[in-house]
C-alpha positions in Angstrom: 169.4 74.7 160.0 172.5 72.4 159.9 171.3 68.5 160.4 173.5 66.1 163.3 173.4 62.5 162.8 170.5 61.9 164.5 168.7 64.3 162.7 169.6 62.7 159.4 168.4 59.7 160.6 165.1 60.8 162.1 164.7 62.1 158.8 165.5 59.0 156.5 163.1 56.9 158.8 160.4 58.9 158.9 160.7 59.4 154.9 160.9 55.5 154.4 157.5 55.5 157.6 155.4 58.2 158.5 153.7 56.4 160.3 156.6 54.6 162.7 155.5 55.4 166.7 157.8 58.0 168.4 158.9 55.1 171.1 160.0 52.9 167.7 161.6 55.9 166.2 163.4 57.6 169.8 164.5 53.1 170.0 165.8 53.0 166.3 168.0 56.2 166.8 169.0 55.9 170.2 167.4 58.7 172.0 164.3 58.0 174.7 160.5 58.7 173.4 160.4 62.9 174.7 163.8 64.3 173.6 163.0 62.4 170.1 159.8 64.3 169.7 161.6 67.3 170.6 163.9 67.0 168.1 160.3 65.6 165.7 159.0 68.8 166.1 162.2 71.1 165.4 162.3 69.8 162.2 158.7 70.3 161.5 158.9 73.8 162.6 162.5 74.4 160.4 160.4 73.3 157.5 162.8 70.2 157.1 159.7 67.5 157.5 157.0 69.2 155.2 153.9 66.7 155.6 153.2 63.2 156.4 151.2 61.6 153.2 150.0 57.7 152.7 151.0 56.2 149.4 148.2 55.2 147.2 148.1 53.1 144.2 146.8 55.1 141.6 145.3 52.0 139.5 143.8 50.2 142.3 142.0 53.5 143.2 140.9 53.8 139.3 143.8 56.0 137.5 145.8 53.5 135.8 147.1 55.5 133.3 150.0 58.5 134.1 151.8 60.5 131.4 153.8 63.1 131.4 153.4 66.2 129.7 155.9 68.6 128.0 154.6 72.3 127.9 156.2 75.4 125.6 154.8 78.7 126.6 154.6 81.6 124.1 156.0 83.7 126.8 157.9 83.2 129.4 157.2 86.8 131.8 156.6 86.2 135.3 152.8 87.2 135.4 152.8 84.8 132.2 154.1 81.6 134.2 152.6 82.1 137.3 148.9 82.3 135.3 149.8 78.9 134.0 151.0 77.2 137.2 147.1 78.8 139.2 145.3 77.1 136.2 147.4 73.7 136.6 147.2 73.5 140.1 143.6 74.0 139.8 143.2 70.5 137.7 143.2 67.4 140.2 144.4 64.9 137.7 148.0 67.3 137.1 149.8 65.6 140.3 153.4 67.6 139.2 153.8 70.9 137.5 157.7 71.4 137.0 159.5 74.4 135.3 162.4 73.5 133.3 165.0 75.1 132.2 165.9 74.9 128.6 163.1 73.8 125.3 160.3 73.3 127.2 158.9 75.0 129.5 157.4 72.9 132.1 156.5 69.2 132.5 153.5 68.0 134.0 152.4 64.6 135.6 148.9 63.8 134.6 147.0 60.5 135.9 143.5 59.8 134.1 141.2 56.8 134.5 141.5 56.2 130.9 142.6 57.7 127.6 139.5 59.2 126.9 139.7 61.0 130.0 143.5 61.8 129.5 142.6 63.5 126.3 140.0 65.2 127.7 142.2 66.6 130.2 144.5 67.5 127.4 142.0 69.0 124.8 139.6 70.9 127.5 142.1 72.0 130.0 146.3 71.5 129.0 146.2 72.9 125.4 143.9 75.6 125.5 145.3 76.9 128.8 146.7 80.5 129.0 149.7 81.2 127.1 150.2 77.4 125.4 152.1 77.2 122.6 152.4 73.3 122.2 151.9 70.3 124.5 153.9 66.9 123.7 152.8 64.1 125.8 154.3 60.1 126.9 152.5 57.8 128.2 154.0 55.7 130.5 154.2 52.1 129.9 156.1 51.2 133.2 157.6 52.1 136.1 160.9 50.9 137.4 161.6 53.3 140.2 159.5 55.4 142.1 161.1 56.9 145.1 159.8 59.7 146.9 161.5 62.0 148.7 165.4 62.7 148.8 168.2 60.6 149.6 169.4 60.7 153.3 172.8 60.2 154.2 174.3 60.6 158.0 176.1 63.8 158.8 
């Protein structure tokens, strides 16, 4: 689907606000409310807007701690891969499961309420997973940037 200006921009503001009104959003990009919701829904339905989430604080909500982990496989077959990603997407505290290209296979975000439950993710679910050959984990200590979503520039 090839994106006009007004797209775009529909697009950037509801990345930055899900939650904006469709009269604020038809005012911000210059369209009235109906032909804005129009064009709302075309990009729903083209797949371009996937979901509208709320952003939570992980460590007021009890997970204050997020690392990320490094995963090798032992293989690397399709069955093999998609095995691992049905048992990670069935652990709530793995937020991320990436496949990379290169040393490691994957790289996983993991929040936990504390280390003893960040191990015990690691040592009862991550390690002894199908097909694991080795798991090397950071914790993070801070974080500078976090920016969801893509950049959005006009057409």
């Amino acid at each position: 689907m090839a994106f006009d200006r007004i797209d775009r921009q529909i697009l950037g503001l509801l990345q930055d606000d899900g939650r904006m009104t469709n009269v604020e959003l038809a005012e911000r990009v210059g369209l009235t409310a109906p032909p804005c919701l129009r064009r709302v829904r075309a990009l729903e339905e083209a797949g371009a807007i996937k979901g509208y989430h709320a952003e939570l604080d992980p460590p007021a909500l009890g997970y204050p701690i997020t690392v990320f982990a490094m995963v090798s496989l032992k293989s690397q077959a399709e069955r093999d891969l998609t095995e691992f990603e049905q048992h990670m997407a069935d652990i709530p505290e793995i937020r991320e499961c990436h496949m990379l290209n290169g040393e490691i296979d994957f790289i996983l975000k993991i929040v936990a309420t504390d280390l003893k439950a960040f191990q015990e993710i690691l040592t009862t679910h991550l390690t002894p997973a199908p097909n694991v050959a080795s798991v090397k984990t950071s914790l993070t200590i801070r974080t500078s940037k976090l920016k969801p979503g893509i950049p959005v520039s006009p057409a």
